[in-house]
N, C-alpha and C positions, 0 to 999 in steps of 0.2 A: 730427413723424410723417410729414407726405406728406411731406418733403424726402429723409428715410431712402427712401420708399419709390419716389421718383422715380430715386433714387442705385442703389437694385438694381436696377431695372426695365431699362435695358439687359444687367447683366449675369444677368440672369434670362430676358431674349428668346437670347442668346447660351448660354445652355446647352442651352433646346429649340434651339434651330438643332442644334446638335452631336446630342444625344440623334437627332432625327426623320431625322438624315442616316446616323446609325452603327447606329441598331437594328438594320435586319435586315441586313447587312452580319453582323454580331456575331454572330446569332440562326442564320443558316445556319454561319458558320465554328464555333460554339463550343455553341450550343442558349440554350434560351429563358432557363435562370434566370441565368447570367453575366450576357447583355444584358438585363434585366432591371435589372441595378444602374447601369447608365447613364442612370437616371433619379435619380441622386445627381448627376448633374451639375448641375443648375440648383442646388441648394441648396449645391454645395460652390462654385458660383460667386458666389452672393449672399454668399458670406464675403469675397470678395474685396477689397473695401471696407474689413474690417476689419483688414485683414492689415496690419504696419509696413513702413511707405514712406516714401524717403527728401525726395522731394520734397511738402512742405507749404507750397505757395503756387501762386495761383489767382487770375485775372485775372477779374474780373467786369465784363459789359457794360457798357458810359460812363453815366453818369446826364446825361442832359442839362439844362439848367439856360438858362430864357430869362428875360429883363428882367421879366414879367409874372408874377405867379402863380398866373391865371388859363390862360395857357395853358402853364405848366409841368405843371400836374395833367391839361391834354387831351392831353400829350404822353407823360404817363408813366401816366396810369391805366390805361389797356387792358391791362395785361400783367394785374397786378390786378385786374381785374375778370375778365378772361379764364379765367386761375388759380381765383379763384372761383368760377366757372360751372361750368369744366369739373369745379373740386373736389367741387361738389356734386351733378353728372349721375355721376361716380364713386360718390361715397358712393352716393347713390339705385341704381344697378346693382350695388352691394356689398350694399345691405339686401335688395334682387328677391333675387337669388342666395340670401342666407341664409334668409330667408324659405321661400322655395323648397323647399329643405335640411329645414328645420324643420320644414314644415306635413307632409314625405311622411314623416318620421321619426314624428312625432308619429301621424299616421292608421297608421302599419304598426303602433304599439304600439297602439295600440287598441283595433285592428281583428284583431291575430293572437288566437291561441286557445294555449290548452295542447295537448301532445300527451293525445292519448285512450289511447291503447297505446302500450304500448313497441318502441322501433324495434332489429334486428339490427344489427349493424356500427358500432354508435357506440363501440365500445370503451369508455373510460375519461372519455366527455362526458357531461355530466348531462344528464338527461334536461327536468330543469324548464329547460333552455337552450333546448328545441325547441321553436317554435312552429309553430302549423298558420295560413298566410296567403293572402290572395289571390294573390300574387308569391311567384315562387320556382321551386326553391331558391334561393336566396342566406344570403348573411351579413349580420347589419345588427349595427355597432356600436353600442354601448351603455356602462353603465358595463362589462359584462361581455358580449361579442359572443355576439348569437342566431343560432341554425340556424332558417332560414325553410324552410318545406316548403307546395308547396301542396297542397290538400286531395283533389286525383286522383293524388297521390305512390307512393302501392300500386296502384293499378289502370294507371296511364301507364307504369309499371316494371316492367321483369320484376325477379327478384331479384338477376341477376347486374349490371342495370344500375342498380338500386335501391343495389347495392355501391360501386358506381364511384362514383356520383354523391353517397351519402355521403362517400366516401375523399376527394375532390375537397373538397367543405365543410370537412372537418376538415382537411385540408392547409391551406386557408386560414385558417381561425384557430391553427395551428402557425405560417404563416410572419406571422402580423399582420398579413394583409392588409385586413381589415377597418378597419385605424388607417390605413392606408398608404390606403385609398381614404379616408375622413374628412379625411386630410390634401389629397388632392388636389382633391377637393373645398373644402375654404375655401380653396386657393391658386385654382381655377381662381373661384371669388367675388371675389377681390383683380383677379385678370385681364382679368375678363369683359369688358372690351372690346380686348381685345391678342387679332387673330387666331389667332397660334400657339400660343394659349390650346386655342381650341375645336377645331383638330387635333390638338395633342397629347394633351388629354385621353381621348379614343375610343380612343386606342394606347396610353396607360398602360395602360385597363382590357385593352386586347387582350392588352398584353405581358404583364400580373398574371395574366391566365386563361391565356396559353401555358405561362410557367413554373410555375405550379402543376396544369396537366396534364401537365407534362413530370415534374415531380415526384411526382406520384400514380403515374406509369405506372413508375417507377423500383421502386413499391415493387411493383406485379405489373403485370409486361410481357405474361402472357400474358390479360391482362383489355382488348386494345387494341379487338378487333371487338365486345365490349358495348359499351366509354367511346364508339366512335363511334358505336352504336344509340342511345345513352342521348340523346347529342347531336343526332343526326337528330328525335328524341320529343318534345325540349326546344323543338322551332323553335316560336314565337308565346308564349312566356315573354314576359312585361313587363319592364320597365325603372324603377325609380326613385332619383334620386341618391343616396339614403341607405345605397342594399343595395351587397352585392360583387354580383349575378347569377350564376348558372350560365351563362348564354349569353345574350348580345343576339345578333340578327338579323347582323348586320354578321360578325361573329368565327367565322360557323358556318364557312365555307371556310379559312380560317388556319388553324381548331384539326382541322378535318377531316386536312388536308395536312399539319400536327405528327403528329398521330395518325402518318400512315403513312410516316413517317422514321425513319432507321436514328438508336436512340437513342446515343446520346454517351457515351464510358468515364467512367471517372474521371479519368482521367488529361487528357483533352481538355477536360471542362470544369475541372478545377484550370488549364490551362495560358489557358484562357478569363476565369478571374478574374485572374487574373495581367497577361493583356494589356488586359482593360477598366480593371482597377486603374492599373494606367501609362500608358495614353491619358487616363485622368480626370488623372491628377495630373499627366502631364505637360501638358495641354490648358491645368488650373491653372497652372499654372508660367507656361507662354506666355503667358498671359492676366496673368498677377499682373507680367510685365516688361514687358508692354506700355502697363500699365495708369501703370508710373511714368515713361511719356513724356507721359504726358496730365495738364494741369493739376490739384491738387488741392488741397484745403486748404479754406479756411471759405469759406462762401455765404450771400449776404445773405437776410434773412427781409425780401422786396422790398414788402410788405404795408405792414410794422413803419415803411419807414425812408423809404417815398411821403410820410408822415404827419412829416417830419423834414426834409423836403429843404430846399437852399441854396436862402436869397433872392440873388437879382442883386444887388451893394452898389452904392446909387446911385451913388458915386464912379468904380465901373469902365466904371457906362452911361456918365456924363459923358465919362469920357476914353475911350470907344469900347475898352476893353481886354475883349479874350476870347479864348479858349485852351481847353486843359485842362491840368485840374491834376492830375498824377497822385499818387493817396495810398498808401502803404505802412502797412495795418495789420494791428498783430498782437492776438488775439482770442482772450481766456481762454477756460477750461473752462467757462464760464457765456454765452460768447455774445458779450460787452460788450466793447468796444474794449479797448485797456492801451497800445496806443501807437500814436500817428497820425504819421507823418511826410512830409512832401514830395517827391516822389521830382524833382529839378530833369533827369534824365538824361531821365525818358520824359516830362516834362511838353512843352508847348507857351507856356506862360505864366510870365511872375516875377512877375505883380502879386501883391503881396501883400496887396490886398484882396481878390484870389478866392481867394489862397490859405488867407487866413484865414476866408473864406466856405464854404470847405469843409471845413478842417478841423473847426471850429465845428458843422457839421453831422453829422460822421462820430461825433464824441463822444457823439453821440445816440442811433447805431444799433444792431439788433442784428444777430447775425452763426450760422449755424449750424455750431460747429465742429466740425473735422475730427475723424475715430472711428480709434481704433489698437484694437485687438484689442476692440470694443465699447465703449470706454469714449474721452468727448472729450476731446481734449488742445488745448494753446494749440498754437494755427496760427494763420498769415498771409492775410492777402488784401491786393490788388492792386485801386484802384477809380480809373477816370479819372473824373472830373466834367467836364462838358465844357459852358465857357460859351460860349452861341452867340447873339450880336448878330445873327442876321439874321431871329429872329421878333420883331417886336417889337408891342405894345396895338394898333396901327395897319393891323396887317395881316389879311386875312379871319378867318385861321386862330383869332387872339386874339381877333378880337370877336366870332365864332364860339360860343367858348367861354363 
């Protein structure tokens, strides 16, 4: 599991790079809801990994290997324990995050009410969807997403903006954005400590509330100077990760300046999906040939295989022979070696005590292999073992250990 998820995690920073560089570039040339889908980038780049590629072989760092075995495990434990440290300060900022998530989900349901009267301009939404909450407006996902209103919702609204600012909620749960923020939310808990996490999220929610004002206003353009009172009225609304918001504090100036922009034909934004649609794929493309000049193929489970490592064969201390050995193996669907061989071209060594000291070991390990359209296939790896005579019991470093 973290192996897959260290395996996207570049090319998941590489989509927000692209997304946080082309939004409003897009947003003026074309309007809010085209760029808008430019936040399919990161996720159509995490496919990338799984796409079929023709090179499946991968060079894994030298395992070093000294006379003692006592200071073999001070040489090679840190990576492993490092791994695990940092594995579990992850998990622990994964559980904050959900945690987080849960407890404001949990108190909004609580704590909302039913609507007391029935509301004008809901068209065709049920009415047992509306809750009356501390926060709000917004949308809060659910099995079936609710309409939050807060409880000065008639008296803070004239009617014509009491309209607006419904048409606005229900456009949101027309375009799913309520899922589309649930979603962003557990990816930015997976993130939370990837900077371009916590910038890009505050611009998802902008860019979610631009294009569905830009959409609302589509359907009555001449409702523009309420939608911006309504927003002006809205300033000191709350914030919690669960809900869509009506307006955070941050957003009031973007969606002000949307408001008084000459809106977009059809024709401009058809030609606007068109050019985001072929910047994403062809971004992909670029991305997916670049990607088969870089090593790939199976990666050690480096835990698994510290617990397996070669002993030094005393005959090789004897004769002071040490080298590396480089191994060529190939690594079923399950992980497990299927064939070990010698590579004599990249090696440094012929003994063939180390070569049988390492083979011997490799049979042991496990390996996480390479993903073709989601699913592992046998692939290769490439692992030097590298015996090095000049730690030896005698030296600080060993009796150290």
């Amino acid at each position: 599991m973290d192996d897959i998820f260290w395996r996207l995690l570049p090319w998941s920073s590489l989509g927000l790079i692209l997304v946080l560089l082309l939004r409003r570039p897009a947003c003026r040339l074309f309007g809010a809801s085209p760029a808008f889908l430019l936040w399919l980038l990161p996720i159509a780049f995490c496919a990338l990994p799984w796409l079929p590629s023709e090179r499946l072989v991968a060079v894994l760092p030298p395992l070093r290997v000294v006379p003692d075995g006592a200071s073999l495990l001070a040489a090679r434990m840190p990576m492993p324990l490092l791994g695990l440290g940092l594995g579990s300060l992850w998990l622990a900022g994964v559980a904050a995050c959900l945690l987080r998530l849960s407890t404001h989900y949990v108190h909004i349901r609580m704590t909302s009410k039913h609507l007391a009267q029935p509301l004008p301009d809901l068209g065709n939404f049920a009415p047992a969807r509306v809750r009356i909450a501390d926060i709000g407006p917004a949308v809060l996902w659910a099995p079936r997403p609710l309409l939050l209103l807060p409880e000065d919702f008639l008296t803070r609204f004239d009617a014509n903006e009491r309209a607006c600012v419904l048409r606005h909620e229900l456009t949101h749960l027309r375009r799913g954005d309520a899922w589309w923020s649930l979603f962003a939310e557990l990816v930015f808990s997976l993130l939370w400590f990837h900077p371009l996490a916590w910038i890009a999220l505050p611009r998802f929610r902008l860019d979610q509330e631009l294009a569905c004002d830009e959409r609302s206003l589509r359907d009555a353009p001449e409702q523009r100077a309420h939608y911006a009172h309504a927003l002006l009225h809205s300033a000191g609304v709350s914030f919690a990760p669960a809900i869509t918001p009506w307006l955070t504090h941050p957003q009031l100036k973007e969606r002000l300046r949307m408001i008084q922009q000459v809106a977009f034909g059809v024709s401009r934004r058809r030609l606007g999906y068109l050019v985001i649609g072929l910047v994403m794929s062809g971004s992909a493309m670029i991305a997916q040939a670049a990607a088969q000049h870089a090593p790939q193929g199976a990666t050690a489970d480096a835990q698994f295989n510290i617990k397996h490592a070669p002993a030094y064969p005393q005959e090789a201390i004897a004769n002071k022979e040490q080298g590396i050995v480089m191994l060529d193996v190939v690594v079923d669907t399950q992980g497990h070696p299927k064939t070990i061989h010698y590579d004599a071209t990249h090696s440094t060594t012929t003994s063939t005590d180390l070569i049988k000291a390492a083979s011997d070991a490799a049979a042991q390990w496990r390996f996480f292999p390479a993903m073709r359209n989601g699913q592992a296939i046998e692939s290769a790896t490439r692992v030097p073992v590298q015996f090095d005579l000049s730690e030896t019991p005698d030296t600080p470093s060993s009796s150290n250990s």
